[in-house]
N, C-alpha and C positions, 0 to 999 in steps of 0.2 A: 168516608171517601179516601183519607190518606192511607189508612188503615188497607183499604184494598189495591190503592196504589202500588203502596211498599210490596203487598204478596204478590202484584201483579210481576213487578221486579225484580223481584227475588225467585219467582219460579221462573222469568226469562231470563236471568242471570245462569240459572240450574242450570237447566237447558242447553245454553250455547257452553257452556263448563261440560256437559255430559257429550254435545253434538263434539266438540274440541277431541275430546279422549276419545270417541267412537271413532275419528276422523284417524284422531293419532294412531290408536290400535290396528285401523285396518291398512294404512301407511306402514305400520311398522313391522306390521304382520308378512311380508315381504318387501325382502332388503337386497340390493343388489349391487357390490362393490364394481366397479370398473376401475383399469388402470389407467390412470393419468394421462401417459404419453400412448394410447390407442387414437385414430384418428377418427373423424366421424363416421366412416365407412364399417371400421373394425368394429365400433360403439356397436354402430347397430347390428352388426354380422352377432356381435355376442348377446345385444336384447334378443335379437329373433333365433338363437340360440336357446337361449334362456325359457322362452315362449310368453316375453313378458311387453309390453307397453312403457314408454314414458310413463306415463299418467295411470299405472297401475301396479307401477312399486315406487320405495324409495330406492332412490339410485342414488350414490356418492362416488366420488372420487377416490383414488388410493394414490398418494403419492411416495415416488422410490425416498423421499425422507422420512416417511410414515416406515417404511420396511426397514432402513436403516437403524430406526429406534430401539426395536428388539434384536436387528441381526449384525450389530458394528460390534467385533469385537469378537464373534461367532463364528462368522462366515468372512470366508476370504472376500478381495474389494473385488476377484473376477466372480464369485459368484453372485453378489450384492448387485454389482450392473450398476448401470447409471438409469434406467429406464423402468417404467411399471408396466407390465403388461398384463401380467394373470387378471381375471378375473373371477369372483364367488355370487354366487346364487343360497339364501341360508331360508330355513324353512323348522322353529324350534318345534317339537314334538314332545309329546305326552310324557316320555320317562322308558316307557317299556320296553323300545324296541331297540335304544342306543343311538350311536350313531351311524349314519350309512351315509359313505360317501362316492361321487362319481365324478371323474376328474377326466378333462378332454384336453391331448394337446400338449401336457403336462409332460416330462420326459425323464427329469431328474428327484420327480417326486412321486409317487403311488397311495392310489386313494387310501390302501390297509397304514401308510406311513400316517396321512392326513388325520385320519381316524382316529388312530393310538397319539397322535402328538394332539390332540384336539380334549382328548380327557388330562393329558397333563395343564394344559392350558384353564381346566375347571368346567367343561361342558359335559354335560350326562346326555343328552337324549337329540338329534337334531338329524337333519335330513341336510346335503352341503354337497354343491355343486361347487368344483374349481377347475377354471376351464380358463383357454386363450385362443385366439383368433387362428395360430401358427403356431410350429412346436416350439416350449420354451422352456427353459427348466425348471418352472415353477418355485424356485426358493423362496418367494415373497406370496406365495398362495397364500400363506396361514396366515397372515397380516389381515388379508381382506377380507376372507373367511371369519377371523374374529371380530374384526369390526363389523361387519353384516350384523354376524347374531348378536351382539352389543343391540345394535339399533333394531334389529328384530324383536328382541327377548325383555329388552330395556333394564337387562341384568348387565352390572358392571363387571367383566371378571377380574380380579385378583393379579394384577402390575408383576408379580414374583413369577408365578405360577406361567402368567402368557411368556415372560423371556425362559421361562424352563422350558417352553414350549418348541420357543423357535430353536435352543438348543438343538434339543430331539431332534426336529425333522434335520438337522444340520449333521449333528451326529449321523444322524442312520443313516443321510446323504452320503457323507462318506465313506461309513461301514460299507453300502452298499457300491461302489465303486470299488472296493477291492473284493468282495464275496456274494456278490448279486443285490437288487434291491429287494427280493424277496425273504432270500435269509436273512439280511440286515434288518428290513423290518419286522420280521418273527425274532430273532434277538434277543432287537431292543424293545419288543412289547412283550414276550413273555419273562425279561429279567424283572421288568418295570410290574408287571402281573404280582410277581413275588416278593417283589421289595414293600410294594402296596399291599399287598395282603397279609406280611408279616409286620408291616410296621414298623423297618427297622429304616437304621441309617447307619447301622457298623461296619464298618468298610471291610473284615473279618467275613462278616456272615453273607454280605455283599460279594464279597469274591467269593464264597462257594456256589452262592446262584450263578452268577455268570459260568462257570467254569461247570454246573450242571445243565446249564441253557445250551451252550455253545458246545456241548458232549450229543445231545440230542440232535442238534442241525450241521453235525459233522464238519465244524469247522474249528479254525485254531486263532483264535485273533493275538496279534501282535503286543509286545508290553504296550507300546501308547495308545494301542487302541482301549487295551483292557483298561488304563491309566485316565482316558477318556470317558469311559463308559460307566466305570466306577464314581468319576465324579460326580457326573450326572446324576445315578441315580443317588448317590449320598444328599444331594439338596434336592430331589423330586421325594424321598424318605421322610425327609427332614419336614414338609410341609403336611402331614397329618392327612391324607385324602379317604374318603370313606371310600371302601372298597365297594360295597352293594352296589354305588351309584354308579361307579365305570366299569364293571366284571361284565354285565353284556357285550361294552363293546371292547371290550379286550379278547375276552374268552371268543367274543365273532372274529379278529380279525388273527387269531390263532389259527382259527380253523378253518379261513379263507387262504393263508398262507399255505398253508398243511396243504390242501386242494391245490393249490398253483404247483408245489415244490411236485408234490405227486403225479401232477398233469405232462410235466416233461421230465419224469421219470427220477427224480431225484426221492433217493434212498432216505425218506427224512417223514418219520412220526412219530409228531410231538401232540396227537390229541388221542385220549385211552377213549377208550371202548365204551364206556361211560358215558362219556364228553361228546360222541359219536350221537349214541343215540338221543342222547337229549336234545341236541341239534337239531337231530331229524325229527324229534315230534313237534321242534317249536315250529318246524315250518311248513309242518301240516296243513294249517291253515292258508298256506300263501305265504308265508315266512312275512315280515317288516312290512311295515308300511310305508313305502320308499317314497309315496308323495312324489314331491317335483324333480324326482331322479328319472323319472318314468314319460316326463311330460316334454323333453325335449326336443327340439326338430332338430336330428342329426343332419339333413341335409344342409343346413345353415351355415356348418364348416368347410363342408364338401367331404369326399369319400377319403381322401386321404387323411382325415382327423383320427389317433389316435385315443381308445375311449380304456378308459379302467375302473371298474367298481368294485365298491366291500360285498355286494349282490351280484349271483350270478345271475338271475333273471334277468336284471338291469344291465349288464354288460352284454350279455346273446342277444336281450333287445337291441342299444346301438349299433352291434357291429352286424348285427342280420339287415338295420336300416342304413349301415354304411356302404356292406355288401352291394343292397342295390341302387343304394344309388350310384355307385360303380360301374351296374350293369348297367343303366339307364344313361349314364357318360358314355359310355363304352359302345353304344346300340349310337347315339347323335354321333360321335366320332367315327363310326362303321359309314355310318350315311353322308355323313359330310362328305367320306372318304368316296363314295360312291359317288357325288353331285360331283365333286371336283373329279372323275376318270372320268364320267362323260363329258364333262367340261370340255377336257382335252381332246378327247374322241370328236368332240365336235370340229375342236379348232383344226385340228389333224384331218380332217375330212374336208374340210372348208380351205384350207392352205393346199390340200391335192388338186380339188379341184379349180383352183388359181382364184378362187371366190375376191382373197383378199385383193390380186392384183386390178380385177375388174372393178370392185368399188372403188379404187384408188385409179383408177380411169376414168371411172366416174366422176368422182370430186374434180378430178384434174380439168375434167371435160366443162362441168359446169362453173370451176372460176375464171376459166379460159373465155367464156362466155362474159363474163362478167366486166372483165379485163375490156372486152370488145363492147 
């Protein structure tokens, strides 16, 4: 009898041990940062953003002392802020496809930026939404972005590696304020491509990729930029990354840059003929499997939400459902405009024909009454 006691105990011990981790995994399996100082209104403006429930992700907080940790010292205290807004949506994936990300709202940071600083940080494969209620610069996205997939993945990454992280998108931040965000973010991901795939950390052979990178996107950076950029990648070198694991989504966010620079006419290609076709047969199929990039209710923002993705599907998606919701504004502000002219038509017809003065003879008539 004790004997079947114990197993009885021991398989209900399993059990709530196995119910625990099934609970946890499917908790953990969607993670959603929120910033701090949004208010309950924004909160939810960005779950129903998101397309998610309370009670159907984890949901944490991000605080601006949380983004201070990797970016004091980095980023100046105007762009640090005193406030957390951004917010991440993180969804980790199989390996294959990289990373793809969709950024709403965001202004001083772009999803190909997020992308390429997000394999510095130590992530290979993930799907990532970083968005905010109103436009904002985004500097502290990759904070909560990271912590998402932390609590998502239950992979710790590498303390070194995330402050190289926030570097990056800081760096390129600024590159891209003197030379566009597009070229800054092709750059700093194709010097960072080369420096990773050769392995080096010589500041020597360092300066020749830069100076072969920056020959290709037609631009000339400054000594302190170049003095910048070199450092950087001298301690992103210096950390050993395996190249196989981040080359999709570097080699993707090449060839999304390529496509933007080219899309407003800018004289700039940096992907060979090669690199082309192989692109195009990977996306044969439907290209990425974008998951919760795909799943969002753009009207949540309203029409005027700025949308930007490492996918083009996913980007003509939002802004074809930003478009109309636009029209759909546009069509009630038509109408309104129409209830309010006959409004007036009315009163204007009702004041000719002295309408108002008679009811106000009226009332007069009957307190006069009243009086009596």
């Amino acid at each position: 009898m004790k004997i079947k006691q114990k197993l009885s105990a021991i398989a209900l011990s399993a059990t709530m041990i196995l119910s625990s981790l099934s609970i946890a995994f499917a908790d953990g399996s969607k993670v959603v940062t929120i910033g701090a100082d949004l208010n309950a209104q924004q909160r939810q403006m960005m779950l129903d953003y998101f397309g998610v429930s309370e009670n159907e992700a984890m949901i944490i907080n991000v605080t601006n002392a949380e983004e201070r940790k990797y970016l004091q010292g980095v980023a100046t205290d105007a762009q640090l802020g005193r406030r957390t807004i951004s917010c991440a949506y993180v969804e980790p994936t199989a390996g294959k496809d990289g990373i793809n990300v969709k950024t709403a709202n965001l202004t001083w940071v772009t999803s190909s930026m997020i992308a390429s600083t997000l394999t510095t940080a130590g992530l290979t494969s993930a799907n990532v939404i970083a968005a905010a209620p109103y436009a904002v610069s985004g500097t502290g996205a990759l904070t909560g972005v990271i912590k998402a997939f932390e609590d998502a993945s239950g992979e710790k990454l590498d303390e070194t590696k995330k402050e190289l992280a926030n570097e990056e998108l800081v760096t390129t931040g600024d590159l891209g304020d003197e030379i566009g965000q597009d070229k800054a973010a092709g750059v700093v991901n194709d010097v960072k491509n080369e420096v990773i795939k050769e392995g080096t950390s010589d500041t020597t052979q360092i300066a020749d990729i830069i100076n072969n990178v920056t020959n290709n996107y037609n631009v000339t950076l400054t000594p302190e930029q170049i003095r910048a950029l070199t450092s950087l990648m001298e301690k992103i070198g210096a950390q050993n990354y395996n190249y196989n694991d981040i080359k999709v989504t570097l080699e993707n966010v090449k060839f999304n840059i390529n496509e933007n620079l080219s899309a407003i006419g800018e004289n700039v290609d940096t992907v060979g003929l090669f690199e082309k076709i192989k692109h195009w047969f990977a996306n044969l199929g439907g290209g990425a499997d974008t998951g919760i990039l795909e799943q969002t209710d753009e009207s949540a923002l309203g029409s005027d939400a700025v949308v930007n993705a490492t996918q083009d599907k996913v980007e003509e998606a939002a802004n074809a459902a930003l478009n109309k919701a636009g029209e759909l504004a546009s069509q009630a502000a038509d109408k309104a405009g129409e209830a309010a002219d006959k409004a007036k038509e009315a009163y204007d017809k009702a004041e000719e024909q002295g309408l108002f003065d008679k009811i106000r003879a009226w009332f007069e008539n009957v307190l006069s009454g009243f009086g009596n």
